[in-house]
C-alpha positions, 0 to 999 in steps of 0.5 A: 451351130455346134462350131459357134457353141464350141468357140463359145467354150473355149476361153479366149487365149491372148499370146502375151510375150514372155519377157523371159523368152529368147531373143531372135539372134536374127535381130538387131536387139536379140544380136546385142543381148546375145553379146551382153550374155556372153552367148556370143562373141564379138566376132560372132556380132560382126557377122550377124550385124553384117547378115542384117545389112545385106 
């Protein structure tokens, strides 16, 4: 019971991703746009899009 009124209290929190956050290195969009920033250089790209393929 005091569980059911405690979520009821609470406001609903939505995570909304934020436009500004960091890309994930990890991925192929966060790859490009860590190259496009200058955060990484080309050969830093290969390796990582090659991380990705294997």
């Amino acid at each position: 019971m005091e569980e059911e009124l405690l979520q009821e209290a609470l406001p609903v929190i939505e995570e909304v991703p934020d436009k500004e956050e960091e890309l994930d290195i990890y991925t192929e969009e966060g790859i490009d746009e860590y190259v496009d920033d200058d955060s990484i250089s080309p050969t830093e790209q290969g390796f990582m899009k090659g991380y990705l393929g294997a």
